[in-house]
N, CA, C and O atoms as a GROMACS GRO file, in nm:
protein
  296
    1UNK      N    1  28.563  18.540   6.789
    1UNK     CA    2  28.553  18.401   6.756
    1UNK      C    3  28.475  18.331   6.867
    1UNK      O    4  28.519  18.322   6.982
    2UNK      N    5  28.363  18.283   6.831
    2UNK     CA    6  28.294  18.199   6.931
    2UNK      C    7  28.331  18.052   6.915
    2UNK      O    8  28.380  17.996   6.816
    3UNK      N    9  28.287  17.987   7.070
    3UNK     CA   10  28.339  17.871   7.059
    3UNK      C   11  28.201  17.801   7.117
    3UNK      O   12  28.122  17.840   7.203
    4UNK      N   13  28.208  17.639   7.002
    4UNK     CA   14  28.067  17.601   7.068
    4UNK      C   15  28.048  17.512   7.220
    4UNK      O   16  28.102  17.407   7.253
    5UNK      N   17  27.956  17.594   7.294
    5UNK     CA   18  27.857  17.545   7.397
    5UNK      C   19  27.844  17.414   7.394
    5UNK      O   20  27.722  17.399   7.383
    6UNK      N   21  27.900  17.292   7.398
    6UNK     CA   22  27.846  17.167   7.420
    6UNK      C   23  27.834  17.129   7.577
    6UNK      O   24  27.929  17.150   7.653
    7UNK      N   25  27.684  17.057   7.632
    7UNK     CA   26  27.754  17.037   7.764
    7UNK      C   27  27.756  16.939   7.751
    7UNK      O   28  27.706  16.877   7.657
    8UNK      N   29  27.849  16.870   7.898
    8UNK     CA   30  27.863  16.714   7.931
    8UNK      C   31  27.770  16.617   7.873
    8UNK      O   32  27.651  16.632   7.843
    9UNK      N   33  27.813  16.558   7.868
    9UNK     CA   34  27.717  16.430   7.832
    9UNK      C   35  27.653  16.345   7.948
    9UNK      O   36  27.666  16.394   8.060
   10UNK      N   37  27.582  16.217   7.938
   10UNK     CA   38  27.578  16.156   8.049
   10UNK      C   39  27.684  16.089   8.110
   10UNK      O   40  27.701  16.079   8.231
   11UNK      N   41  27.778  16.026   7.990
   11UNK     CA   42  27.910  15.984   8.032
   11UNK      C   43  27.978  16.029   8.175
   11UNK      O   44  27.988  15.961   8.277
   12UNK      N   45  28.026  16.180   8.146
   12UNK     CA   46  28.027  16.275   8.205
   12UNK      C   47  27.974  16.300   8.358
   12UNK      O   48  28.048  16.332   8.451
   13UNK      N   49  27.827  16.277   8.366
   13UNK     CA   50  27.728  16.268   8.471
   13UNK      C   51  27.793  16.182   8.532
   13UNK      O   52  27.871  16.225   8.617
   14UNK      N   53  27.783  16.015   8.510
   14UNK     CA   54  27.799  15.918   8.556
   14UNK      C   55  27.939  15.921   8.635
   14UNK      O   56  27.962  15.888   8.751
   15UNK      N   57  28.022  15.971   8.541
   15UNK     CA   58  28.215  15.993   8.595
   15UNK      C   59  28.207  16.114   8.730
   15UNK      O   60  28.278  16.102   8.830
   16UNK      N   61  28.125  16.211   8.712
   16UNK     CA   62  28.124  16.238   8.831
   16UNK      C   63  28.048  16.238   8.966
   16UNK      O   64  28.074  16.293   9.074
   17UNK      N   65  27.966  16.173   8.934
   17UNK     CA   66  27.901  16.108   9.065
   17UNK      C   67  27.985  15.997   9.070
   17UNK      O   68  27.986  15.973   9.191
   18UNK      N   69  28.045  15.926   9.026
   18UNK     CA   70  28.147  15.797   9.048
   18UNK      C   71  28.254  15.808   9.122
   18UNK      O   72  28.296  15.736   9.212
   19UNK      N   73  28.314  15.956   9.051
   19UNK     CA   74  28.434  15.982   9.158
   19UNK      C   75  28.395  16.065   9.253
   19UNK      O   76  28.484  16.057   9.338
   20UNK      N   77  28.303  16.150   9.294
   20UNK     CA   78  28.310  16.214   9.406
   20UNK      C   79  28.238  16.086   9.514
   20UNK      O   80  28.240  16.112   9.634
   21UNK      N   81  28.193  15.988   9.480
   21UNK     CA   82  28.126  15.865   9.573
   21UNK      C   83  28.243  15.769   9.596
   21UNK      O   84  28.237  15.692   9.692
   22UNK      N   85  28.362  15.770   9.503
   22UNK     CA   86  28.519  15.705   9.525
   22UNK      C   87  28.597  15.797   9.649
   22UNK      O   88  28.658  15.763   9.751
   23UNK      N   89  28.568  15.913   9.596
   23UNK     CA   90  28.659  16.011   9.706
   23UNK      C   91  28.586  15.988   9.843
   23UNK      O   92  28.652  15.948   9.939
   24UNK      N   93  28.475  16.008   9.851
   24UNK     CA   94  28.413  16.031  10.022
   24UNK      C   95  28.459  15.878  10.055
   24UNK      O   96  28.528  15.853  10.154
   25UNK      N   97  28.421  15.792   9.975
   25UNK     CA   98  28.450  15.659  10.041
   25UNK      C   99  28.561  15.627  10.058
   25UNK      O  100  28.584  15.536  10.138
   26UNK      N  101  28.658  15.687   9.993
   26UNK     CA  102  28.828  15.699  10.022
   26UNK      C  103  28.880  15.747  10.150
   26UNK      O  104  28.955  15.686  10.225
   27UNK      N  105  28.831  15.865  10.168
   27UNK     CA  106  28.849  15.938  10.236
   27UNK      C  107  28.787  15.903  10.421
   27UNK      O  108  28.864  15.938  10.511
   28UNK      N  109  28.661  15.840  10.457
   28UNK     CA  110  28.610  15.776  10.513
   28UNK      C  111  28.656  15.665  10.559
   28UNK      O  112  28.671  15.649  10.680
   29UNK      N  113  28.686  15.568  10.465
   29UNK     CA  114  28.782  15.416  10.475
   29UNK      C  115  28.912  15.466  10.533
   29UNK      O  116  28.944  15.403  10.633
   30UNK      N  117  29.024  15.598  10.488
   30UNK     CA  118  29.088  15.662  10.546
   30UNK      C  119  29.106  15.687  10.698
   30UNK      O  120  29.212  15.664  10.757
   31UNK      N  121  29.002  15.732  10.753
   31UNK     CA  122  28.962  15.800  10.868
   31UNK      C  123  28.963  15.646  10.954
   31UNK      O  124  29.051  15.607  11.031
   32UNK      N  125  28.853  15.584  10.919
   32UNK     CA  126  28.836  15.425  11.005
   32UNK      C  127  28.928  15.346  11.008
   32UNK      O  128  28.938  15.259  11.095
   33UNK      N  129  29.022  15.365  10.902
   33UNK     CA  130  29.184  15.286  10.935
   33UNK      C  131  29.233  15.323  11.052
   33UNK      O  132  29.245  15.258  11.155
   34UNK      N  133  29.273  15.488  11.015
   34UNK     CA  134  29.329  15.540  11.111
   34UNK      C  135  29.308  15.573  11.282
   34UNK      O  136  29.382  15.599  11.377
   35UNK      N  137  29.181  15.557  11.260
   35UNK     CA  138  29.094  15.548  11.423
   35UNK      C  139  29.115  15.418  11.437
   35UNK      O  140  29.116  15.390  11.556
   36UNK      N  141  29.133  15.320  11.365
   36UNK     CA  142  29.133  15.191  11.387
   36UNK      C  143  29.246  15.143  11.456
   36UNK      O  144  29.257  15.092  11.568
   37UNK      N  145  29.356  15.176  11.342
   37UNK     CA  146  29.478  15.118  11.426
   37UNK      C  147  29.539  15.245  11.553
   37UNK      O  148  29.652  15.238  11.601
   38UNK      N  149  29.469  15.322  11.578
   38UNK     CA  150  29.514  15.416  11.721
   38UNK      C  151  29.611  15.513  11.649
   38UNK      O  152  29.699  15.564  11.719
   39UNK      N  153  29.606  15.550  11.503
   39UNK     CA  154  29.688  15.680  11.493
   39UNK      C  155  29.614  15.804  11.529
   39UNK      O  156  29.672  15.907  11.560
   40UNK      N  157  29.475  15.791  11.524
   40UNK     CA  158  29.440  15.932  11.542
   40UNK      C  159  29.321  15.872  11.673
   40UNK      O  160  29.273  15.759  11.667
   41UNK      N  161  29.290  15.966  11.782
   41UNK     CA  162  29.193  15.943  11.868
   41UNK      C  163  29.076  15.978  11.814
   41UNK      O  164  29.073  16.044  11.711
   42UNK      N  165  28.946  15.932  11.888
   42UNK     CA  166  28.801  15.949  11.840
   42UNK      C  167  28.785  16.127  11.778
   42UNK      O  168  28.735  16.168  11.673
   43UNK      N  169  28.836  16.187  11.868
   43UNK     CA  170  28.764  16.336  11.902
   43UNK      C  171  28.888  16.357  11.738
   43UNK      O  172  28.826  16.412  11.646
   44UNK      N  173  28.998  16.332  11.711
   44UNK     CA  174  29.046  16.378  11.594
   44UNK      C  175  28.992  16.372  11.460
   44UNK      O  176  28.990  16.442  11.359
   45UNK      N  177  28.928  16.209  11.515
   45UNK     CA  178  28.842  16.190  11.333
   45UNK      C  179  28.720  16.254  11.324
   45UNK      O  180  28.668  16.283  11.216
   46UNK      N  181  28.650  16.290  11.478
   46UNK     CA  182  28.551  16.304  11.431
   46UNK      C  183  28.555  16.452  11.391
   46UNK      O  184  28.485  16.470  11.292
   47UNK      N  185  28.626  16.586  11.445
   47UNK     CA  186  28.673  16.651  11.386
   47UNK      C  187  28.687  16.651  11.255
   47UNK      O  188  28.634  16.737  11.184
   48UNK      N  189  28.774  16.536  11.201
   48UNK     CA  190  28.852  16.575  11.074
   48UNK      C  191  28.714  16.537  10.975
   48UNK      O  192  28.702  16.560  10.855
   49UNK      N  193  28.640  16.488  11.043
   49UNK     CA  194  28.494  16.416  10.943
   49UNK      C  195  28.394  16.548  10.941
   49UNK      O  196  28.368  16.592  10.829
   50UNK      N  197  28.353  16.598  11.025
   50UNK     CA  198  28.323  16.745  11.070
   50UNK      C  199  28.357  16.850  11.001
   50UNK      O  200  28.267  16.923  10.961
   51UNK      N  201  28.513  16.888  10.969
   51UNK     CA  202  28.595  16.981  10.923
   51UNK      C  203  28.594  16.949  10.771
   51UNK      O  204  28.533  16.993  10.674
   52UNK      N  205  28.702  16.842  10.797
   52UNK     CA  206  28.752  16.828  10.640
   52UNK      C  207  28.681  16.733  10.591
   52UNK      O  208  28.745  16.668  10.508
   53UNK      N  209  28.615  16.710  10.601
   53UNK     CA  210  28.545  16.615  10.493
   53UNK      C  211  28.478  16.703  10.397
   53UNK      O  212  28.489  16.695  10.275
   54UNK      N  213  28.394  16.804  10.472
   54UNK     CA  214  28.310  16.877  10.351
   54UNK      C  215  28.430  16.930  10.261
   54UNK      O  216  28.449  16.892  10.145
   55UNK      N  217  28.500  17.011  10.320
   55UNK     CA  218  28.627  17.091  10.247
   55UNK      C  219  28.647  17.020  10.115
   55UNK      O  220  28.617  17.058  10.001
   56UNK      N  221  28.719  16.876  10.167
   56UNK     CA  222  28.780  16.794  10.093
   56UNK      C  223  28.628  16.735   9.986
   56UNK      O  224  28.665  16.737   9.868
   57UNK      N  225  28.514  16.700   9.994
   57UNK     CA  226  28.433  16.719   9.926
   57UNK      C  227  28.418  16.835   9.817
   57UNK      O  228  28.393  16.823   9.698
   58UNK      N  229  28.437  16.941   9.887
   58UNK     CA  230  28.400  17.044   9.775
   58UNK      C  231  28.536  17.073   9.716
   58UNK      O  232  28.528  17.133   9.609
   59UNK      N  233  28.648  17.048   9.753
   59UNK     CA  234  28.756  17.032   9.615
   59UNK      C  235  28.756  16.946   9.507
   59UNK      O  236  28.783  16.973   9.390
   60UNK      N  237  28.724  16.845   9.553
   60UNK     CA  238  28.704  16.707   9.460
   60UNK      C  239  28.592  16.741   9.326
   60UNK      O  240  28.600  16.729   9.204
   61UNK      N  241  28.506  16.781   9.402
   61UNK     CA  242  28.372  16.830   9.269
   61UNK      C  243  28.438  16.907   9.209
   61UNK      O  244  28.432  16.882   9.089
   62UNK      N  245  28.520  17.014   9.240
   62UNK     CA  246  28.560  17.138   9.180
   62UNK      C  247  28.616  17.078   9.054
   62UNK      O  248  28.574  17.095   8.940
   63UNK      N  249  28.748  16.984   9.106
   63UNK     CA  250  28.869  16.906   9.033
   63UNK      C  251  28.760  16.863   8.894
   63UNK      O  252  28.745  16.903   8.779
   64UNK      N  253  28.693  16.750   8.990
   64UNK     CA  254  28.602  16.681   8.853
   64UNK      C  255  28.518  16.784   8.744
   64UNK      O  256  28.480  16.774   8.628
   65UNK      N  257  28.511  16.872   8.833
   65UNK     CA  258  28.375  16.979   8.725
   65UNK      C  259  28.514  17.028   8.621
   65UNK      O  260  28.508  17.012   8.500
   66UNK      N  261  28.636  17.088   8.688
   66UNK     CA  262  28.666  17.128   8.586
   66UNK      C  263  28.765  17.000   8.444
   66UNK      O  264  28.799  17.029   8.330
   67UNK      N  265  28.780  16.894   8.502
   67UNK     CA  266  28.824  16.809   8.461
   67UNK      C  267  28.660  16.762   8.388
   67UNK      O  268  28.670  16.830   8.286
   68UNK      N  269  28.586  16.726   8.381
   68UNK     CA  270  28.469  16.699   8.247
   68UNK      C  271  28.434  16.775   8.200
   68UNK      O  272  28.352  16.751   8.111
   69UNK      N  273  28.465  16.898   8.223
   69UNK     CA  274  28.387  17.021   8.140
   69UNK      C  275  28.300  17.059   8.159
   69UNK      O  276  28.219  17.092   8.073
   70UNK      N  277  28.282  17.072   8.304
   70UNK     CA  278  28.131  17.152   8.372
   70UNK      C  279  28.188  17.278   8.374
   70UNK      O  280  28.097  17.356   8.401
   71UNK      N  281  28.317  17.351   8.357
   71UNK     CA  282  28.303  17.472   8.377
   71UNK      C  283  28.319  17.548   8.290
   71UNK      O  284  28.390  17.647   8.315
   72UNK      N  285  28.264  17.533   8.164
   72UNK     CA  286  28.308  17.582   8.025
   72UNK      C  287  28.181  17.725   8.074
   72UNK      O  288  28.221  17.834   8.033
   73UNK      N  289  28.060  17.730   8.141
   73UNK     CA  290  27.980  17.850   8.137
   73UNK      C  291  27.994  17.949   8.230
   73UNK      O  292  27.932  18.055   8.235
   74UNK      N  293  28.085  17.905   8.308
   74UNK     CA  294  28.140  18.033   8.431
   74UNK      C  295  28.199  18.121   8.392
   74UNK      O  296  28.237  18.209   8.470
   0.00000   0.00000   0.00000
């Protein structure tokens, strides 16, 4: 039984460049709070901006790809 191939739409497109540009900016605004009010020191954020930011970037796409249906061809 085959099942049909439709891909995303632009809808689709738009929702995920929207949320992965919500997440970094979440995530960022995050970081500058926290350097802000003295929970974390310079050398921690910039680390955690260094480290986890990409990380946390490339989960987020993952989430969204498989949440719109980018991964129906893998």
């Amino acid at each position: 039984m085959s099942t049909l191939g439709h891909r995303p739409g632009p809808n689709a497109d738009r929702a995920f460049t929207v949320g992965l540009w919500t997440a970094v900016l979440v995530a960022v605004g995050t970081l500058f709070a926290l350097l802000s009010t003295g929970l974390i020191g310079p050398w921690t954020a910039a680390l955690a901006a260094v480290l986890g930011l990409p990380v946390y970037t490339i989960y987020v796409s993952c989430l969204l790809a498989v949440w719109l249906g980018y991964d129906r061809r893998v």
